[in-house]
KELO-615860 format. One record per residue: x, y, z of N, C-alpha, C in turn; residue in one letter. Coordinates in steps of 0.1 Angstrom, whole numbers, plus 2048, in hexadecimal, padded with zeros to 3 digits. Atoms other than C-alpha are relative to their C-alpha. Layout:
REM KELO-615860
XYZXYZXYZa
...
END
This chain:
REM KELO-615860
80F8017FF405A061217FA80E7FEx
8087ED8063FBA2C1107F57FD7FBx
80780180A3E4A1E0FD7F27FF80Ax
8047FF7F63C2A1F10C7F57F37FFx
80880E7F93B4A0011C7EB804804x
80E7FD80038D9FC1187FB7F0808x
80780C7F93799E412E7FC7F67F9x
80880E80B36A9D110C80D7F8800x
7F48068023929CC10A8007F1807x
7FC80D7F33999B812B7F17F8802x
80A80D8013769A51288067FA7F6x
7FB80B81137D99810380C7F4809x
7F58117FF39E9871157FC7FC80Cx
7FF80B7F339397C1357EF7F97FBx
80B8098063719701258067F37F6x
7FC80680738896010A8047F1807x
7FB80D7F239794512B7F67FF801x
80B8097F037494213F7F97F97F9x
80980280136193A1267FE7F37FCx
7F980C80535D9131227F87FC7F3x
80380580A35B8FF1047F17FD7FDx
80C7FE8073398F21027FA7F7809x
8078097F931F8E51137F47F97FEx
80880980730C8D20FF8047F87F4x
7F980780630E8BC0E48078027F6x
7FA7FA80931D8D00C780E800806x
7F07FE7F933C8D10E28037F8809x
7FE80F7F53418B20F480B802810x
7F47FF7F43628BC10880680E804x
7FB7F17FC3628DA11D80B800804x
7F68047F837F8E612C7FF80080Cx
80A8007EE37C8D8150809807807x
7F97FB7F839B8E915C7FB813804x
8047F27FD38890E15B7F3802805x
80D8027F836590116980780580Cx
7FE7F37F436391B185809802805x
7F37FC7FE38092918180380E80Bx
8027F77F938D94519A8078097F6x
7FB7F580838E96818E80380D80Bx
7F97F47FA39B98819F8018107F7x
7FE7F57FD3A09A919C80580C804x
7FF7FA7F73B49C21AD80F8077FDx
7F47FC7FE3D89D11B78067F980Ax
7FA80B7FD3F79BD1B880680780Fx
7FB7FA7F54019C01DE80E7FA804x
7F78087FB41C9A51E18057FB7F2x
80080980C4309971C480D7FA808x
7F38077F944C97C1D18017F27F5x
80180A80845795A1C37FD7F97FEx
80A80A80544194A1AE7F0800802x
80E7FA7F942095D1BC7FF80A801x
8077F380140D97A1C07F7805806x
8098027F93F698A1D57F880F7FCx
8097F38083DA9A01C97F2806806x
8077F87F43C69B71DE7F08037FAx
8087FC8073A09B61CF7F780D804x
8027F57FA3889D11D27F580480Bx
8068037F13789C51F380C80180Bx
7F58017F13999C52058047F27FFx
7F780F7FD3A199F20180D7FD7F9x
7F08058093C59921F67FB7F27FEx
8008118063C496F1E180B8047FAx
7F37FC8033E39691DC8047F07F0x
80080C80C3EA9521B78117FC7FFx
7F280980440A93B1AD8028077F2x
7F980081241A94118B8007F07F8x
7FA8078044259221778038037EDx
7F780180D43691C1537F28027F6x
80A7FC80A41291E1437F480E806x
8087F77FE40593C15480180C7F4x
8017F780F4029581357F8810809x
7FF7F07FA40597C1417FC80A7F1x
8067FC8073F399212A802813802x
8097F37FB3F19BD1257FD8047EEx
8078008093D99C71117FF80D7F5x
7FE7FB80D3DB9DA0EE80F7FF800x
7F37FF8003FF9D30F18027F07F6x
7F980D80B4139B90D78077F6807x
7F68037FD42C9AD0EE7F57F780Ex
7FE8037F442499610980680280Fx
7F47F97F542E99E12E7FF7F2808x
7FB80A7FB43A9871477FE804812x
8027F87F443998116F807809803x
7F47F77FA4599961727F68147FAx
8097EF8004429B51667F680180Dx
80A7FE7F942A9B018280980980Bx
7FD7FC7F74319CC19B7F5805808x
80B7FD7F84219D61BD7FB80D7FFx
8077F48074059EF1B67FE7FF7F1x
80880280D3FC9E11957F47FA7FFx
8148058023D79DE18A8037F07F5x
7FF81180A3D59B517B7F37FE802x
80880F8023BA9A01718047F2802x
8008097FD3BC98017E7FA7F17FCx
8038058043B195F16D8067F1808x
7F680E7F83BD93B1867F57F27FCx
8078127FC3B09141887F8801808x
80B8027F739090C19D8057FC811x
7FA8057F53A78FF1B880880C80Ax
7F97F57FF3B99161D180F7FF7FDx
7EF8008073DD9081C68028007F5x
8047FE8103D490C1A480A80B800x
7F77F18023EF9251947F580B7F4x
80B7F38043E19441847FF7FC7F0x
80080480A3D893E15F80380A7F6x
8017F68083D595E14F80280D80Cx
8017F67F83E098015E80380F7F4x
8007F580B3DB9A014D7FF80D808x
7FB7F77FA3F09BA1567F78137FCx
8077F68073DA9DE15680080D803x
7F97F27FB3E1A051567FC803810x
8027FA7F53DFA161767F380C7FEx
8107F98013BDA2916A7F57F87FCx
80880A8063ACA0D1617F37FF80Bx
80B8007F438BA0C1777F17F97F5x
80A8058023719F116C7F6802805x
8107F97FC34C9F916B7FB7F3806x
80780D8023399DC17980B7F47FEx
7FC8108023439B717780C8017F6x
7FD80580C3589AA15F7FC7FE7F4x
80680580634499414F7F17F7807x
80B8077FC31F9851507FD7F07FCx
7FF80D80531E96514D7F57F6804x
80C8057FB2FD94F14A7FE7F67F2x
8098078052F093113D7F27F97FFx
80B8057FA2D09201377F87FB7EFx
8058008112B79221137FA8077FDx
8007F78062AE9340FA7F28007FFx
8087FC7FE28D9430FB7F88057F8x
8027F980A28A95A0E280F8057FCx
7F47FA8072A096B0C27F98097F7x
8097F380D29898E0B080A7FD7F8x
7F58008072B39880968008127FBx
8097F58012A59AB08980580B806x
7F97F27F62AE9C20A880D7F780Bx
7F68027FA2CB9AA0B57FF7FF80Fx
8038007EE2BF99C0D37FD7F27FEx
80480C7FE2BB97B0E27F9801812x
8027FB7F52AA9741048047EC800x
7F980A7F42B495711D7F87FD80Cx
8078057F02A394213980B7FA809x
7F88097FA2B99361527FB7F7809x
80E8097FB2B29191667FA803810x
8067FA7F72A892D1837F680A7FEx
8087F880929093D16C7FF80E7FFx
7FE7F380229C95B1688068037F1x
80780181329696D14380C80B804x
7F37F98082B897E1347F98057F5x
7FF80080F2B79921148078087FFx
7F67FA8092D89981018018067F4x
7FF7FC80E2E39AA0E480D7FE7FDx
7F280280B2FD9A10C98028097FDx
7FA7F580D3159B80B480A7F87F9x
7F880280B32F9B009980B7FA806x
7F28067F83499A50B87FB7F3805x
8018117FD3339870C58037F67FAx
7FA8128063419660C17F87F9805x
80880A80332F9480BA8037F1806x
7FA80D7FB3369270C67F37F4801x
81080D8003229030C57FB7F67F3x
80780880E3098FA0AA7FA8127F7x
8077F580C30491F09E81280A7FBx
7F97F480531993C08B7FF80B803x
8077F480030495708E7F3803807x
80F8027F42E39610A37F87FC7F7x
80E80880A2D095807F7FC7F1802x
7FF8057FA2D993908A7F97F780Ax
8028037F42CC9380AB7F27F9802x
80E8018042AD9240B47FC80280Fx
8087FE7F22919270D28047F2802x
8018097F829590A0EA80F7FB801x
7F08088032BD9020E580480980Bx
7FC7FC7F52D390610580A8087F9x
7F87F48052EA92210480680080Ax
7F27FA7F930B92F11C7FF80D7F4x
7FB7F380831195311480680980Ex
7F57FB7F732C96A1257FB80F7F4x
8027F2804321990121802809805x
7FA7FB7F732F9AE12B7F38107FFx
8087F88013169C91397FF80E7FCx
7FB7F38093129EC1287FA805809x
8017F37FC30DA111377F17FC7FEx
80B7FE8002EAA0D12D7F77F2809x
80A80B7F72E09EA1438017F57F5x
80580F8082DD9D312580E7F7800x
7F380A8032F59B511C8017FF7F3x
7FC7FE80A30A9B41038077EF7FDx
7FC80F80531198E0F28118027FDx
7F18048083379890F18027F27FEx
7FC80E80433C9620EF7EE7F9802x
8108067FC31894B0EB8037F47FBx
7FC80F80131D9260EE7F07FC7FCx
80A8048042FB9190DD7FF7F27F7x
80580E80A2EB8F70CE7F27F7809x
80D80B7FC2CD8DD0D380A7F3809x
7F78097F72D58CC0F47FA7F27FCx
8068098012D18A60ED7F57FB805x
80C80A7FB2B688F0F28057F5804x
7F68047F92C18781097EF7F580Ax
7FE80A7FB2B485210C8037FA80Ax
7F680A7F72B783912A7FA7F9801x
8028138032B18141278027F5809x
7F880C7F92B47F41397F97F47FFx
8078088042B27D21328087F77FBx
7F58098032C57B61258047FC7F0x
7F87FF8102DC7B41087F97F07F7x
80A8098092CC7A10EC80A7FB7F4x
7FA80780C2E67A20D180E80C807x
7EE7F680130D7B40CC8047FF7F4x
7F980380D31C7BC0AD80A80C802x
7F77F67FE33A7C90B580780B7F7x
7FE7F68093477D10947F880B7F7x
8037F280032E7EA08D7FB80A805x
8087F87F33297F90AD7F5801803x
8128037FA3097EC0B77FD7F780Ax
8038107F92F97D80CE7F0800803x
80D7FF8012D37D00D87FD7FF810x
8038047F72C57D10F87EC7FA801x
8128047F72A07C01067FA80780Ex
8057FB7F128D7D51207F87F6806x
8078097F82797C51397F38017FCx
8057FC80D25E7D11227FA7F97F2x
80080680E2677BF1078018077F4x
7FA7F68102727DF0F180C7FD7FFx
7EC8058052937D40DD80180C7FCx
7FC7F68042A57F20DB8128007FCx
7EF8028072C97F40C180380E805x
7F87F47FE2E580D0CC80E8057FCx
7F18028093028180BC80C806809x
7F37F97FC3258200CC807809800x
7EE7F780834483A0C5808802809x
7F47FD7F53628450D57FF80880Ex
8047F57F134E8590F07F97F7803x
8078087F733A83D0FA8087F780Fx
7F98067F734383511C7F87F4808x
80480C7FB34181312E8047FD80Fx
7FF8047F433D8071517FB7F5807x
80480A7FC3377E716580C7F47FBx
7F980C80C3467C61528068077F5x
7FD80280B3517D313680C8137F9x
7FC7F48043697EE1297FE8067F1x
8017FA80F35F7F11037FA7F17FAx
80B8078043447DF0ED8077F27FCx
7FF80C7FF3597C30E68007FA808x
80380B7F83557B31057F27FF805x
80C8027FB3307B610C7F97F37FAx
80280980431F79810A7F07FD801x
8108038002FA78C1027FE7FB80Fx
8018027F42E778712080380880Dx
7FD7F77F92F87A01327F580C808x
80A7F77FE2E17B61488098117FCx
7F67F68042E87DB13B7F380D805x
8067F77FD2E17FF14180380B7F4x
7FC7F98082E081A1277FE80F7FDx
8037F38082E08411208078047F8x
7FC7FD80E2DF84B0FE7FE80D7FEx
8087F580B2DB8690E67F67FF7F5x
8068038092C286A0D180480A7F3x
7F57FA80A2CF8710B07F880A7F6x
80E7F98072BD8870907FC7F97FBx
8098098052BA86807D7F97F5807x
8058097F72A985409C8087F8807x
7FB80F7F42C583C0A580580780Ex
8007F87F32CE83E0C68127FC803x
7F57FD7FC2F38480D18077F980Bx
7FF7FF7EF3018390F280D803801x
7F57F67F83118501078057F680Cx
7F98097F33138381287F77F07FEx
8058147FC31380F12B8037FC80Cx
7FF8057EF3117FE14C7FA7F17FAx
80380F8043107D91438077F5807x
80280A7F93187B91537F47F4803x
80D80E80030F79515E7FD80280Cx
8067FF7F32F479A1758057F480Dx
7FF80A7F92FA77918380C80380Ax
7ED8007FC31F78018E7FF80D806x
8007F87F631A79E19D7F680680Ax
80C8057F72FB7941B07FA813804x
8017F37FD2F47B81AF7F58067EFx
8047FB8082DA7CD19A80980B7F6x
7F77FB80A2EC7E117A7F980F801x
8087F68002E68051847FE80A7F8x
8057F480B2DA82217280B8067FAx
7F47FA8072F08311587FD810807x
8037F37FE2F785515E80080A7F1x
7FD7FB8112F286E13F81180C803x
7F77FE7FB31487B13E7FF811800x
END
């Protein structure tokens, strides 16, 4: 480890784990296993079998498991290292599962000069507000209304419904993981971005079914007929586990997406014969 370890280093990889897939509809399936994942910091004080205990820089020990998919990391180096490199008095980064028996996920072993400025990483989502494409800046509301403004360079990564910040539009939710510079500002390393759905909910009783082309109709109380179409992410609940078995008459519940060319998507079904389960058909949830 001669080589000399820079703080953008050990962000890049422990930003590379935290950061999740996507949270909107350009990315349907986050990963749920790193939703508030524990992270650490410190010197290793205990290493025994199959665990670790790592002293942060408050004085606390959390002590992590190993297992067969934990991935031990040092950085500018080729070679992978392993737990048998961890010794006591080594500086690690720490990456584990949300849970406390969760084993560690990523650990990245780091020189004995290494002294991080500040945080890690900043991590904030919410929407996009404004975009200078111009001077490389974007700003951010979160939903505690508080106004962010980041800057891009040539190392931000993109993720979602864009490529690039040209891209980017006002009113689309955003996740971004940024790491803060000597001067106060934020620097964009990963930006999860896209137009969060429009998002339908219905209720009312099924009017028609056509199973083979993923459709069905429902009647509101109203008297608006509204058609909806299916896919493999449409989930079902009540009576029925998939559009073949829904049946006219059926009281139903629905949230959809609304699509670009107007039809409407369904995300959640709640359907059933009112009669039979003497019970009102409750509210879908948007998922």
């Amino acid at each position: 480890m001669s080589k000399k370890i820079t703080l953008s280093t050990i962000i890049a990889l422990i930003i590379a784990l935290l950061v999740s897939g996507a949270v909107f509809a350009a990315e349907r399936n986050p990963e749920p296993e790193l939703k508030g994942a524990r992270r650490a910091y410190g010197e290793v004080v205990s290493v025994r079998d199959g665990q670790f205990t790592v002293q942060n820089q408050k004085g606390k020990e959390i002590t992590f498991s190993v297992d067969e998919n934990t991935r031990f990391r040092v950085p500018n180096e080729e070679e992978t290292a392993t737990f048998a490199d961890l010794e006591i008095g080594q500086k690690v980064a720490v990456v584990a599962g949300p849970s406390e028996d969760a084993a560690a996920k990523l650990v990245i072993l780091l020189p004995d000069d290494f002294q991080p400025k500040g945080r890690f990483a900043v991590r904030k989502c919410g929407e996009i507000t404004a975009v200078d494409v111009d001077a490389e800046t974007f700003a951010l509301q979160t939903p505690s209304g508080e106004e962010l403004t980041f800057t891009v360079d040539e190392n931000t990564r993109y993720k979602g419904q864009l490529t690039n910040l040209d891209g980017m539009q006002v009113g689309w939710s955003a996740g971004v993981a940024a790491k803060e510079q000597e001067d106060g500002t934020l620097l964009a390393t990963i930006i999860i971005a896209g137009k969060r759905p429009e998002i339908t909910k219905a209720r009312g009783e099924v009017a028609s079914v056509n199973a083979g082309a993923g459709t069905f109709t429902i009647t509101t109380k109203d008297g608006e007929s509204l058609t909806f179409t299916v896919d493999e992410n449409t989930r079902y609940k009540g009576q029925l586990t998939n559009l073949d078995e829904m049946q006219v008459g059926w009281s139903a519940g629905v949230a959809a997406k609304v699509q670009e060319d107007g039809t409407l998507l369904a995300a959640v079904v709640i359907a059933g014969d009112r009669s039979a389960q003497h019970s009102p058909v409750q509210n879908p949830h948007t998922p």
